[in-house]
MARMAR-194654 format. One line per field, with one value per atom (N, C-alpha, C): residue in one letter; atom name; x, y, z; residue number from 1. Coordinates in pm, 1 decimal, decimal comma, padded with zeros to 6 digits. Atoms other than C-alpha are relative to their C-alpha. Layout:
% residues N
rest: c(A | ...)
atom: c(CA | ...)
east: c(X | ...)
north: c(Y | ...)
up: c(Z | ...)
nr: c(NUM | ...)
This chain:
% residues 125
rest: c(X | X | X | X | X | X | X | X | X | X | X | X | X | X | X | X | X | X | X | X | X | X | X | X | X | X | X | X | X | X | X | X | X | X | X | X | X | X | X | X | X | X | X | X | X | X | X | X | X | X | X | X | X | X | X | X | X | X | X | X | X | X | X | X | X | X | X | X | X | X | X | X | X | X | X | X | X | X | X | X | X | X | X | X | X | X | X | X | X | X | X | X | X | X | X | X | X | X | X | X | X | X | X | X | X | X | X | X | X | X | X | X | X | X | X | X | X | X | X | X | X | X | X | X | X | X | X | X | X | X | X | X | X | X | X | X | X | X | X | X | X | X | X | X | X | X | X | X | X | X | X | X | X | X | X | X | X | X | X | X | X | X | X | X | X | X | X | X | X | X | X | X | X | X | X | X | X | X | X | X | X | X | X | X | X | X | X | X | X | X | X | X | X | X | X | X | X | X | X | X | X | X | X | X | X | X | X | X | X | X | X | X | X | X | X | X | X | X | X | X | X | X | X | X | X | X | X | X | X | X | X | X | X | X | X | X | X | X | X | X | X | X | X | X | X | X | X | X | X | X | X | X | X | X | X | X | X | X | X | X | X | X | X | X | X | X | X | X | X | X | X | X | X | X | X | X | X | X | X | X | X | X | X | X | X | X | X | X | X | X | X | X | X | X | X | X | X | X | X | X | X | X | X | X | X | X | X | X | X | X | X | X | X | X | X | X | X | X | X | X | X | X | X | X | X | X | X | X | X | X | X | X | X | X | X | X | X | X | X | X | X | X | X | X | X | X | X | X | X | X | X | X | X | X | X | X | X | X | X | X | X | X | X | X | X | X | X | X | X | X | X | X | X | X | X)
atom: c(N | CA | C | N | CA | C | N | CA | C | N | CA | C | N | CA | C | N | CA | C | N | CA | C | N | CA | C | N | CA | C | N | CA | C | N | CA | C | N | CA | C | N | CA | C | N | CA | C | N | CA | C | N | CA | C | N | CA | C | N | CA | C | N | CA | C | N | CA | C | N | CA | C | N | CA | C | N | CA | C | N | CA | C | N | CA | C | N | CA | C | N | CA | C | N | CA | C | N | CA | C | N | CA | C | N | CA | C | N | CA | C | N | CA | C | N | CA | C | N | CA | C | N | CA | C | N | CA | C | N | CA | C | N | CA | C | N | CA | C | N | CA | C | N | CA | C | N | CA | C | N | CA | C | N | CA | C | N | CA | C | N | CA | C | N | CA | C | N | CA | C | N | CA | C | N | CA | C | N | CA | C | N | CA | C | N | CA | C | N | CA | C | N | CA | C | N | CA | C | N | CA | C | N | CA | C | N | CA | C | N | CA | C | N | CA | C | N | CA | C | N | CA | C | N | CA | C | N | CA | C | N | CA | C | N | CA | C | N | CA | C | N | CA | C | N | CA | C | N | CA | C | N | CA | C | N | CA | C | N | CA | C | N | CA | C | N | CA | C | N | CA | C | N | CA | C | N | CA | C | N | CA | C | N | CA | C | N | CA | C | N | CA | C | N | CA | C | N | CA | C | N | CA | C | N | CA | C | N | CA | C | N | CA | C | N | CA | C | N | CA | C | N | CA | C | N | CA | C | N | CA | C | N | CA | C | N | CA | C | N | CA | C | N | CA | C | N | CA | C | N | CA | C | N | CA | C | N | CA | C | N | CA | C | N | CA | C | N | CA | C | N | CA | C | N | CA | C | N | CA | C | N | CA | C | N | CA | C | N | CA | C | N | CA | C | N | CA | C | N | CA | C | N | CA | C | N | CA | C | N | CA | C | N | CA | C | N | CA | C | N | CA | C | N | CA | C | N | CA | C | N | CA | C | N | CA | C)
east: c(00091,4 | 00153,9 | -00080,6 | 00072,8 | -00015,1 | -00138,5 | 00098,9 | -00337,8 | -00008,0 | -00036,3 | -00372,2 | -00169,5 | 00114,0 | -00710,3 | -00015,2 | -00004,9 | -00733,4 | -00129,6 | 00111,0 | -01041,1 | 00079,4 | 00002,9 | -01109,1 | 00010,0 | 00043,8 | -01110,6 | -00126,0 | 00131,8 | -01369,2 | 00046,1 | 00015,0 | -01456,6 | 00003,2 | -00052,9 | -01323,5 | 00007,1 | -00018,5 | -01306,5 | 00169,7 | -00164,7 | -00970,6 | -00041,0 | -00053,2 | -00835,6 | -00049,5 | 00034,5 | -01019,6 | 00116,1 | -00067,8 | -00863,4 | -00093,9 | 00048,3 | -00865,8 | 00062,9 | -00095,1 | -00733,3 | -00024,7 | 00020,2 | -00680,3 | 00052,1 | -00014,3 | -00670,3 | 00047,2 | -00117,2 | -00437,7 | -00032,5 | -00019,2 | -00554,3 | 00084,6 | -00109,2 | -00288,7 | -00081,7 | 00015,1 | -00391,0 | 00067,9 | -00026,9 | -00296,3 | 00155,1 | -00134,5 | 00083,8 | 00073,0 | -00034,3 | 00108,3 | 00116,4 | -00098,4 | 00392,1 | 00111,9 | -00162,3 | 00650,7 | 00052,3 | 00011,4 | 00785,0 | 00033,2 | 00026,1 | 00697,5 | 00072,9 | -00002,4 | 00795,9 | -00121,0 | 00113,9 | 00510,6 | -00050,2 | 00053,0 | 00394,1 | -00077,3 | 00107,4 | 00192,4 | 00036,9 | 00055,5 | 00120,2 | -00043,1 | 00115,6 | -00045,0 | 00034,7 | -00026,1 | -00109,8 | -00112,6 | 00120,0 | -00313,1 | 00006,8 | 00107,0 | -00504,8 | 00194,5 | -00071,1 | -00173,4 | 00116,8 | -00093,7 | 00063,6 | 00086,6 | 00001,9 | 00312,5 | -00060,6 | -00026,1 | 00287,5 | 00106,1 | -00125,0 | 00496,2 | -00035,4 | -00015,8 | 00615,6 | -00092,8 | 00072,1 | 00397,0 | 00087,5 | -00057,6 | 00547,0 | 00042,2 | -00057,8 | 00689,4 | 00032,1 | -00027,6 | 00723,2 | 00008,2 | -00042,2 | 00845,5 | -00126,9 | 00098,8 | 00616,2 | -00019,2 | -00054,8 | 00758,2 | -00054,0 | 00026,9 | 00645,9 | 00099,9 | -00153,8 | 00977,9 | -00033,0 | 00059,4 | 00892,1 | 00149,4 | -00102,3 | 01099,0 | 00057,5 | 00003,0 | 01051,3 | -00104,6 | 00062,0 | 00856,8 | 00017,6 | -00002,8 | 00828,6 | 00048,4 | -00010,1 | 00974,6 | -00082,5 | 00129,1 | 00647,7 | -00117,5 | 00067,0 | 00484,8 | -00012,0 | 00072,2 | 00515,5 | 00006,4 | 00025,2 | 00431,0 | -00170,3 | 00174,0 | 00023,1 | -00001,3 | 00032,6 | 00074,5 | 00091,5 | 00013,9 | 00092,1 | 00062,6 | -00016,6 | 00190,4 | 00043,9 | 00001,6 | 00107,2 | -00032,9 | 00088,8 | 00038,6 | 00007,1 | 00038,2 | -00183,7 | 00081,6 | -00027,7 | -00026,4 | -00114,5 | 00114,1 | -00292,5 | -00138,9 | 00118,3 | -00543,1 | 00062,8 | -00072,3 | -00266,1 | -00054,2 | 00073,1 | -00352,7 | 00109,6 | -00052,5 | -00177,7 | -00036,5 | 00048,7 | -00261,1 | 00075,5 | -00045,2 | -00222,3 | -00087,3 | 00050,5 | -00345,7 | 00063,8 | -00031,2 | -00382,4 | -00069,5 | 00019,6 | -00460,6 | 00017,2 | 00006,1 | -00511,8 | 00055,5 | -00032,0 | -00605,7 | -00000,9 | 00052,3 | -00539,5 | -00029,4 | -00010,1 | -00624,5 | 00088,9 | -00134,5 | -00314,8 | 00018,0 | 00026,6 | -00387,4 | -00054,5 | 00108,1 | -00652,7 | 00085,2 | -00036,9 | -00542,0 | -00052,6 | 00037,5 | -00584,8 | 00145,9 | -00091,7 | -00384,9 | 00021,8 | 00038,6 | -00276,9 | 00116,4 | -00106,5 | -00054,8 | 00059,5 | -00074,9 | 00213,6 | 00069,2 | -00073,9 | 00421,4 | 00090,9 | -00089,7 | 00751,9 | 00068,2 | -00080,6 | 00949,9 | 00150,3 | -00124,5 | 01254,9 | 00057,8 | -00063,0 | 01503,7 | 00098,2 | -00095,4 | 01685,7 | -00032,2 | 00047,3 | 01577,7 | 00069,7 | 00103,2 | 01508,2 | -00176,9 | 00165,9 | 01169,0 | -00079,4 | 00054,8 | 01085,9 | -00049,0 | 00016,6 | 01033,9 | -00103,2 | 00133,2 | 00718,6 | 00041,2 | -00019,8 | 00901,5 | 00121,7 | -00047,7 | 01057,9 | -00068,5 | 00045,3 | 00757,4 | -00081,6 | 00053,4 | 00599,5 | -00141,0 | 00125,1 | 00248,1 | -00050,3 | 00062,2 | -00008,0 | -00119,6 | 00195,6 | -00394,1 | -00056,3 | 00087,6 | -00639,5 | -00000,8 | 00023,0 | -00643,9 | -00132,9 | 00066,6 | -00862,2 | 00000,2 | -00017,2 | -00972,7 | 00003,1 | 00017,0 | -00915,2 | -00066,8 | -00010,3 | -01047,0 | -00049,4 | 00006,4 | -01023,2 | -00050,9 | 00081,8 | -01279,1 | 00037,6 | 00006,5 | -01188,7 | -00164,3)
north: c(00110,4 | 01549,5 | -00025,4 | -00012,3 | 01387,9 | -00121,9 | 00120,0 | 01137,8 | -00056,6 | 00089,1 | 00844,1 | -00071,6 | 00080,9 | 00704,1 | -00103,5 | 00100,1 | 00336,5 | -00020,0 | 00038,1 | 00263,2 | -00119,4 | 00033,5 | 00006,0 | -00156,7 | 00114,1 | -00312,5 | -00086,9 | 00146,5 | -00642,1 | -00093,4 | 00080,4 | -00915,5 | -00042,6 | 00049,0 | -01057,6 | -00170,7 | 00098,6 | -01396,4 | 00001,9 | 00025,1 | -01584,6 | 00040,3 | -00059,3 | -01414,2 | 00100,5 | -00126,7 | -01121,2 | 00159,7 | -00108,7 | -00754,3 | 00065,8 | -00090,3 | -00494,5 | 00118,1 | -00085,9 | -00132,9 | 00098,8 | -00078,3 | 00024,6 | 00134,7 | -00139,7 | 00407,6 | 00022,0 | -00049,2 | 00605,1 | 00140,9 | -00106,7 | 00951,9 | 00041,1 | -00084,9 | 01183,2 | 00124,9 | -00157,2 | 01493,0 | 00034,4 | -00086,2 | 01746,7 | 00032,4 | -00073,5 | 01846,8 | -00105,0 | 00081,2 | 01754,5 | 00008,0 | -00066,5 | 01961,0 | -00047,6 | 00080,0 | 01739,6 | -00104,9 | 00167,4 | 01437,5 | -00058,4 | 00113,6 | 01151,7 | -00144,8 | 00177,6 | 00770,1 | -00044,3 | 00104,1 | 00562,2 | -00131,8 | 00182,2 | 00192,3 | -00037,5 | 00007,9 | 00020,8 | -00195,5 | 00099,2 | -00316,6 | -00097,9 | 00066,5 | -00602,0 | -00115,4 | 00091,0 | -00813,5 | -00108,6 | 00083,5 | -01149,4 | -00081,5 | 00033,4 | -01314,2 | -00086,7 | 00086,3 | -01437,9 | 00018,5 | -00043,3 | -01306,7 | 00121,5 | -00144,6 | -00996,4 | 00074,5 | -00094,1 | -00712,8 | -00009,9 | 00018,9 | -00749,1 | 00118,6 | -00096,8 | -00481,6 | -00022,6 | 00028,5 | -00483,5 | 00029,2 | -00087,2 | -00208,8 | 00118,1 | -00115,5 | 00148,9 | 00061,6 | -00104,9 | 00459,8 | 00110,2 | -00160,0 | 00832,5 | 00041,6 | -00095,9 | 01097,3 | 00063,7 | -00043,1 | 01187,8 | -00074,8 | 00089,1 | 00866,9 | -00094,9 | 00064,4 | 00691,7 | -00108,9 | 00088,2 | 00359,3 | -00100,9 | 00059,6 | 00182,9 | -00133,3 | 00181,7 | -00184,1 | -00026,7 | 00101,0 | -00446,8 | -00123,1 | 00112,6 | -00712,2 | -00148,7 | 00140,1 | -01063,6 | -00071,1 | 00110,8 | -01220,0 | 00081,5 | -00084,4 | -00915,3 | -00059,3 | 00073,0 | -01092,8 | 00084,2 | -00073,2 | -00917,2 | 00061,6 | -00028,3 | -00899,6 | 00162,5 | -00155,5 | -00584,6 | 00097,2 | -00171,8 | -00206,1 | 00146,3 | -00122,2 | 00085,3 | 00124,1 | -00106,0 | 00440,1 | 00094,8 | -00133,3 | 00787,1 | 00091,4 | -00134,3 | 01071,5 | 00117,2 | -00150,4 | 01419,9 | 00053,9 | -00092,8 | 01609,8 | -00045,8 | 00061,4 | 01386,2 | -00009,1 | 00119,7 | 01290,5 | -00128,0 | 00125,3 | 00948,3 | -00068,2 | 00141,0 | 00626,8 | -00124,6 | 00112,7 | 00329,9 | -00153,9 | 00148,2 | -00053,6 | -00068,9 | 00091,5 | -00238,6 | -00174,7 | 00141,1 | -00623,4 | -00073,3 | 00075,2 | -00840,2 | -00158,1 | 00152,8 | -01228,5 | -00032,0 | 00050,0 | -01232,4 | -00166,0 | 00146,3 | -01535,5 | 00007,9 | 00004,1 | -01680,5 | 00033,5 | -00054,3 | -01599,0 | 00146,6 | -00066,7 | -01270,2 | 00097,4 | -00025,3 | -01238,5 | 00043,0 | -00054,7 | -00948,9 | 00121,1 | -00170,1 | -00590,2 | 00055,6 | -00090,8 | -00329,7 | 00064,1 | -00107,3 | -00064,0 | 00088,8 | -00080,0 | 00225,4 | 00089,9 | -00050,5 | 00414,8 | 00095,8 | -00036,4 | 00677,1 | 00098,0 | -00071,6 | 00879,0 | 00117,3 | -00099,3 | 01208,4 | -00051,2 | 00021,5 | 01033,8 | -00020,7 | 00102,8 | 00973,5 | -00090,8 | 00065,6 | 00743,2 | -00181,2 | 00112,1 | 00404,5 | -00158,6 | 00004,1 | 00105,1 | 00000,0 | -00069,6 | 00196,0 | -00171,0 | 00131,0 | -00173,7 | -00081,6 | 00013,6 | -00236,1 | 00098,7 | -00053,6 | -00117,3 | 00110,7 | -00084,1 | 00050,1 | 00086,6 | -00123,8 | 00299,7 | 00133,9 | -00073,4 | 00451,8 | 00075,6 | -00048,7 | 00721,6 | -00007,7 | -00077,7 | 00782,4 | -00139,6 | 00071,3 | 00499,1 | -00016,2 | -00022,2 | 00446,1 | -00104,3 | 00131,0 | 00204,4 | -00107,2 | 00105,7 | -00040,3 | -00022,0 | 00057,1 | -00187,0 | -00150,1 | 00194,1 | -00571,7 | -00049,1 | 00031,6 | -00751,4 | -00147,8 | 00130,5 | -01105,0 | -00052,5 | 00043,4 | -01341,1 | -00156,4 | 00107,4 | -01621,6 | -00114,0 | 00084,9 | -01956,8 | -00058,9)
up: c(-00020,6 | 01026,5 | -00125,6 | 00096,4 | 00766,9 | 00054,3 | -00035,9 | 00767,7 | -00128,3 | 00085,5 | 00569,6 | -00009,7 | 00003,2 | 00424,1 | -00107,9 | 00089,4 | 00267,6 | -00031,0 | 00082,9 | 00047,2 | -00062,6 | 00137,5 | -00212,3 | 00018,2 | -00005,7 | -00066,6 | 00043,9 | 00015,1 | -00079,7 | 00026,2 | 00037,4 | -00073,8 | -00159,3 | 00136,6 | -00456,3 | -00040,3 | 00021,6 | -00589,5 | -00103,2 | -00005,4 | -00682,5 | -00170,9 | 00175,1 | -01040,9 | -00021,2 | 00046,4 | -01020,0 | 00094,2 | -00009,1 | -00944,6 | 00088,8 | -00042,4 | -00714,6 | -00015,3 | 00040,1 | -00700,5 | 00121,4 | -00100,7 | -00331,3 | -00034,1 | 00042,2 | -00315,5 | 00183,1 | -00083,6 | -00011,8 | -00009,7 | 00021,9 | 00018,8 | 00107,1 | -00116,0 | 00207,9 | -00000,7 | -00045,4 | 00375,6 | 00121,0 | -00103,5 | 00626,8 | -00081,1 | 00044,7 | 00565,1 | -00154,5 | 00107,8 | 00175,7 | -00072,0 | 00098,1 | 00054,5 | 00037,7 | -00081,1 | 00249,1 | -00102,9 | 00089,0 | -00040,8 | 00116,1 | -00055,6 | 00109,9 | -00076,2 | 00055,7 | 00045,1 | 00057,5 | -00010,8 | 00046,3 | -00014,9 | 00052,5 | 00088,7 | 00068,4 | -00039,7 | 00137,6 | 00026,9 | -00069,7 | 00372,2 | -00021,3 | -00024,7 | 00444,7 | 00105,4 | -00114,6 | 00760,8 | -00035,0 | -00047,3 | 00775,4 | 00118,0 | -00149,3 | 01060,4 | 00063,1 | -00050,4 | 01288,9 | -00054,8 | 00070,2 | 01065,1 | 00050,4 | 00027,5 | 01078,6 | -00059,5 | 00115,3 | 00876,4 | -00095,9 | 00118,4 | 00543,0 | -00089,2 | 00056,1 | 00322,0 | -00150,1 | 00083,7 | -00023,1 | -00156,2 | 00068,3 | -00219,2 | 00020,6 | -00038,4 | -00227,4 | -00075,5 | 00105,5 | -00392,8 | -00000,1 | -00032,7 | -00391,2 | -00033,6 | 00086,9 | -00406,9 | -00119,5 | 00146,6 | -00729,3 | -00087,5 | 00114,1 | -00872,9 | -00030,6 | 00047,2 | -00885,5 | 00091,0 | -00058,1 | -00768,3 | 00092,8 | -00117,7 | -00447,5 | -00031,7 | -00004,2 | -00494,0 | 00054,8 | -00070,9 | -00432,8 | 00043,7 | -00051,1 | -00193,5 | -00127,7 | 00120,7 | -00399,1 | 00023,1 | 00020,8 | -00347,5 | -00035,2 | 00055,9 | -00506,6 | -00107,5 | 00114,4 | -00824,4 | -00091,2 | 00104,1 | -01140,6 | 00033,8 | -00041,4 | -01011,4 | 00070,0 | -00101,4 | -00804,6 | -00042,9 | 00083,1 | -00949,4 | 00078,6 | -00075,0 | -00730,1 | -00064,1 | 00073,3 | -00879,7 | 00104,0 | -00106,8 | -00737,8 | -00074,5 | 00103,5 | -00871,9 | 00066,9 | -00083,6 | -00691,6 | 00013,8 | 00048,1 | -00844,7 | 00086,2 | -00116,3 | -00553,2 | 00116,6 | -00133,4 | -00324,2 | 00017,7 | 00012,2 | -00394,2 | -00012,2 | -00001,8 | -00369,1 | -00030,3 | 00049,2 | -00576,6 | 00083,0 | 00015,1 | -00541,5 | -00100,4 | 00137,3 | -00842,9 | 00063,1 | -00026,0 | -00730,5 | -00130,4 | 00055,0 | -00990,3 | -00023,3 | -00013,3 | -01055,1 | 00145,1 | -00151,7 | -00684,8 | 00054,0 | -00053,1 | -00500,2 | 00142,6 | -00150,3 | -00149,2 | 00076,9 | -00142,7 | 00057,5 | -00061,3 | 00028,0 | -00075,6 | 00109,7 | -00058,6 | 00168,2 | 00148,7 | -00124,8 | 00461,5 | -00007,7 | 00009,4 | 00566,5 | -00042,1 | 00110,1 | 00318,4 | 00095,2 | -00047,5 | 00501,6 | -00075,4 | 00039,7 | 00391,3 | 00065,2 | -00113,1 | 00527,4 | -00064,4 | 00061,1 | 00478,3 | 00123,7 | -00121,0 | 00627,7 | -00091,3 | 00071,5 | 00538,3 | -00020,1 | 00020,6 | 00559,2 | -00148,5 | 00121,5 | 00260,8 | -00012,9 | -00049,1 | 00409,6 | -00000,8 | -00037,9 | 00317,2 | 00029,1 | 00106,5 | 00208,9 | 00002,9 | 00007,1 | 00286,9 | -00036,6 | 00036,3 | 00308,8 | 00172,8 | -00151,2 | 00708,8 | 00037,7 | -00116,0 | 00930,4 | 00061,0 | -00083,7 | 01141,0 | -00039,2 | 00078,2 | 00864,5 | 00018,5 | 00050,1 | 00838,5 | 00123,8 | -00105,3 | 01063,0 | 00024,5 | -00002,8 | 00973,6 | -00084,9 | 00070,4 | 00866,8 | 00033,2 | 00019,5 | 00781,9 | 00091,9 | -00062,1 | 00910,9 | -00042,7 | 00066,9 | 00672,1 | -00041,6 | 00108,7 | 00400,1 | -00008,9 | -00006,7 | 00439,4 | -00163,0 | 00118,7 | 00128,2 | 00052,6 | -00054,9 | 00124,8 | -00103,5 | 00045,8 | -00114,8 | -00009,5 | -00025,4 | -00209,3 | -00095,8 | 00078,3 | -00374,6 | -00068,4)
nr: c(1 | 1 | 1 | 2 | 2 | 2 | 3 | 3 | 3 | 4 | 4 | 4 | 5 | 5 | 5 | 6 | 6 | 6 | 7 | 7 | 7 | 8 | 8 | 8 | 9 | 9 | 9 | 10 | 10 | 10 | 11 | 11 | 11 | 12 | 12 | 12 | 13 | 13 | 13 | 14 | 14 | 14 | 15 | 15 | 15 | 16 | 16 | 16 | 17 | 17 | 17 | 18 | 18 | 18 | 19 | 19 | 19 | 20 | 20 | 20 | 21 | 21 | 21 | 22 | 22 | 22 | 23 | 23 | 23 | 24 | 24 | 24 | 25 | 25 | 25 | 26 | 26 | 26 | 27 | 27 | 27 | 28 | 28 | 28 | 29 | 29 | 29 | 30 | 30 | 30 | 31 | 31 | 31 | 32 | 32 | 32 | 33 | 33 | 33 | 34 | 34 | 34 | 35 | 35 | 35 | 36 | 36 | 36 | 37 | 37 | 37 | 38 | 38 | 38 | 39 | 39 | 39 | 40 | 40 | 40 | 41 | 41 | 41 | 42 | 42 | 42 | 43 | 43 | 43 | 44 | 44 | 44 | 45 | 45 | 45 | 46 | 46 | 46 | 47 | 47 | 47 | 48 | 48 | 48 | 49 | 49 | 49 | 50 | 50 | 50 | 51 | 51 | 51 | 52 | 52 | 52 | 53 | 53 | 53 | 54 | 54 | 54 | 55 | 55 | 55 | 56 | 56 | 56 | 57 | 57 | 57 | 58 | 58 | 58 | 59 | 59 | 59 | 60 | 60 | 60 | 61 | 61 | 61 | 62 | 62 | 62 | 63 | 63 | 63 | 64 | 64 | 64 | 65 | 65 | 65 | 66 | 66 | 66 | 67 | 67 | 67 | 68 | 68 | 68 | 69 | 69 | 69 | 70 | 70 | 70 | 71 | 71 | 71 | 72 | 72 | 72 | 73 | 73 | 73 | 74 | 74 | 74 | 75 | 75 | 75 | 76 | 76 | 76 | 77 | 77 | 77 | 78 | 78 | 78 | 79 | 79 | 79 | 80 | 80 | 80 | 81 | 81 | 81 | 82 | 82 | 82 | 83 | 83 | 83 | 84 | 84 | 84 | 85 | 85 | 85 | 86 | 86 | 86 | 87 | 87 | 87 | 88 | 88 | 88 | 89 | 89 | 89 | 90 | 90 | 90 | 91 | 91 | 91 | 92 | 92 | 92 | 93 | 93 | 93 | 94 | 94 | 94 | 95 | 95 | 95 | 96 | 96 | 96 | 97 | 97 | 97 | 98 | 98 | 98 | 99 | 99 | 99 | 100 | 100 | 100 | 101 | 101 | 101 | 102 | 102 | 102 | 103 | 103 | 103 | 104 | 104 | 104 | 105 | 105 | 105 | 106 | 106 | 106 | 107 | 107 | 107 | 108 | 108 | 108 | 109 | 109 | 109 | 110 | 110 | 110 | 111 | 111 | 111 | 112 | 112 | 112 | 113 | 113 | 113 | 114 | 114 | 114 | 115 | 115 | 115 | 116 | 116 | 116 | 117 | 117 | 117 | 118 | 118 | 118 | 119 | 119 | 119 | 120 | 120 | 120 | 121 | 121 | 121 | 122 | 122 | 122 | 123 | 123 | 123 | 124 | 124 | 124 | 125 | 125 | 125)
């Protein structure tokens, strides 16, 4: 079992940056794949990005763009998202997820076993 805690989002205005954080605890020594989310108001959930615990990065969503980052420290159990030149349709809750499987593509909701609360982002024109 692991638990999943999202920090790091705001309220932001359009073009500026944010940089959500993903701590993992409880059973850390498992590699994980990891990604991370986002739902807005009426919306699914859509995949964001994704990335081994190793650091070896999955993919990202094709409307990820070049704007969005996905890193992870070990040495914190941490999980980045780096958003930059935010815009309005931007504006949802992050959440992050992760599964022991290695069986992916680790790009669907319901890959993943274990996910956080979420982090509202919301972006202001």
């Amino acid at each position: 079992q692991v638990q999943l805690a999202e920090s790091g989002g705001g309220l932001v205005r359009v073009g500026g940056s944010l940089r959500l954080s993903c701590v993992v605890s409880g059973r850390t020594d498992t590699p994980y794949a990891m990604g991370w989310f986002r739902q807005a108001p009426a919306k699914e959930r859509e995949f964001v990005a994704g990335i081994y615990w190793n650091g070896a990065i999955i993919n990202f969503a094709d409307s990820a763009e070049a704007r969005f980052t996905i890193s992870i420290d070990n040495a914190k159990n941490t999980v980045y998202l780096q958003i930059d030149s935010l815009k309005p349709e931007d504006t949802a809750v992050y959440y992050c997820a992760a599964t022991p499987s290695r069986v992916g593509p680790f790009r669907s909701a319901r890959e993943y076993d274990f996910w956080g609360r979420g982090t509202q982002v919301t972006v202001s024109s």
